[in-house]
C-alpha positions in Angstrom: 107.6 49.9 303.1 106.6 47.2 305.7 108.2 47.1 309.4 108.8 43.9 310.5 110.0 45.2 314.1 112.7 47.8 315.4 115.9 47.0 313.2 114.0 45.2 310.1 112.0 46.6 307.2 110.7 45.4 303.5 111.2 48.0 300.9 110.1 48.0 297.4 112.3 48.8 295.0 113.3 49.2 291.9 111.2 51.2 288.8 107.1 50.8 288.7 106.0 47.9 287.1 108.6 45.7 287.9 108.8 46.1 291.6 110.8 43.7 293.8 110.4 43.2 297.7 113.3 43.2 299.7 114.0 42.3 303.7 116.1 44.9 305.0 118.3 44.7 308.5 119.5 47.9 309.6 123.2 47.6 309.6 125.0 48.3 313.2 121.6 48.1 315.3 119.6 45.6 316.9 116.3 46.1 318.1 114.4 44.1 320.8 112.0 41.4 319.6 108.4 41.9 319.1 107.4 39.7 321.8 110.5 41.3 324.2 110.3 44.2 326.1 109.9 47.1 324.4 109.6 45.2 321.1 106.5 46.8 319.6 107.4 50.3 320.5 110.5 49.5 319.0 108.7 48.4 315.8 106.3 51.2 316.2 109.3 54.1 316.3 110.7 52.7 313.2 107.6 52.7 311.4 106.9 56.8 312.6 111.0 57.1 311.1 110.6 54.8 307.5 106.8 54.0 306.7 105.4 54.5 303.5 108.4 56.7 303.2 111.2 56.9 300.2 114.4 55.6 301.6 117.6 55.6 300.3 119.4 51.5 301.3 122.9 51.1 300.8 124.1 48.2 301.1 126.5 47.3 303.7 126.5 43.0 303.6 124.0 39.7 303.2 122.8 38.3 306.5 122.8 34.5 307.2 119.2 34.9 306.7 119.3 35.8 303.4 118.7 39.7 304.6 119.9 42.6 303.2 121.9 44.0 305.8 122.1 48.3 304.9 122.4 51.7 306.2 118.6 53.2 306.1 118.0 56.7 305.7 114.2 58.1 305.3 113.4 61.6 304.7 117.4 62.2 305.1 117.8 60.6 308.5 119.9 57.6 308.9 117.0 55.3 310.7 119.6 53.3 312.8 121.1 56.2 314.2 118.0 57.7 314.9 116.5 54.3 316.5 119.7 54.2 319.0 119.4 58.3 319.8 115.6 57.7 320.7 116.4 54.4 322.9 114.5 51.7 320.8 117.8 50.0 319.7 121.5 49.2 320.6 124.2 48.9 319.0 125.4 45.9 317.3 128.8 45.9 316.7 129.1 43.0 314.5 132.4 42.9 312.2 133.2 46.1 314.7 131.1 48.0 311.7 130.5 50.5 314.6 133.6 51.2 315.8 135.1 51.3 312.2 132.8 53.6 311.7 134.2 56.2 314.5 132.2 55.3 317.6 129.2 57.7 316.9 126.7 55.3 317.5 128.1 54.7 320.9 127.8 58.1 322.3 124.1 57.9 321.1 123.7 55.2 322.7 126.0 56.4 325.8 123.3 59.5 325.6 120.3 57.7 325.3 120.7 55.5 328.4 121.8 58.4 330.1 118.5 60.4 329.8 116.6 57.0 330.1 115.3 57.2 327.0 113.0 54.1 325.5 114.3 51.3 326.5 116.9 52.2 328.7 114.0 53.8 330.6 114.2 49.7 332.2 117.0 49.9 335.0 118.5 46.5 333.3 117.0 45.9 329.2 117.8 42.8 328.2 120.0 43.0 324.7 118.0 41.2 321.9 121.2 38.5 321.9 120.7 37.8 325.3 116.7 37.9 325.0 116.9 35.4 321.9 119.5 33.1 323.7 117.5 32.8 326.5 115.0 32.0 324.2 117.1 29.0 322.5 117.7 27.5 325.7 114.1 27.1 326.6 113.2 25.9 324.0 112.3 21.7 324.6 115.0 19.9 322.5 113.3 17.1 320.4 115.7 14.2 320.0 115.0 10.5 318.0 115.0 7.2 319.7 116.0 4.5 316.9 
């Protein structure tokens, strides 16, 4: 299993032989980028929870990316809860999957930033979707002159 960075992984699955690769986003997280704050120890806290380890995907949804967006648990341990508990991720509430799901990953995440634990150890972290915004808009904007 490869790590791409805190909420994103490539598992192999399927039976030996025939093998297929397949880009995983961790359903109701989001994880800062590798070049944001906090990104590679992100990355680095989901590799000690997922790699080379046997995980169990379910899958929750397709991403606009072409990901597949699924609850992760390795060795037992859902890997998104466990990325928000130790402070590496926050929640993502898209489609309120989150909140359908009871709230549980707010209070770790309530929990988490209370204790100042990995990221929230940063008086103000910058959510990914605010970092990658940010991002957007600095980008220079290439336009044609006909």
């Amino acid at each position: 299993m490869g790590i791409s960075d805190g909420d994103t992984l490539t598992a192999r699955c399927g039976r030996i032989g025939a093998y297929e690769r397949v880009k995983v986003r961790i359903a109701a997280i989001d994880a800062p980028e590798k070049a944001q704050p906090y990104g590679q120890r992100s990355k680095q806290a989901l590799s000690d929870i997922c790699f080379q380890e046997k995980a169990l995907i379910t899958q929750i949804d397709t991403d606009r990316y072409g990901r597949t967006v699924a609850d992760v648990s390795c060795n037992g341990e859902d890997a998104g809860s466990r990325m928000v508990a130790d402070g590496w991720a926050w929640v993502y509430d898209y489609n309120r999957l989150a909140t359908k799901r009871g709230g549980g990953l707010f209070k770790l995440q309530d929990s988490a930033r209370g204790r100042h634990l990995g990221l929230w150890a940063d008086s103000k972290p910058t959510p990914p979707w605010d970092w990658r915004k940010r991002q957007r808009n600095e980008q220079p904007h290439w336009g044609s002159f006909f």
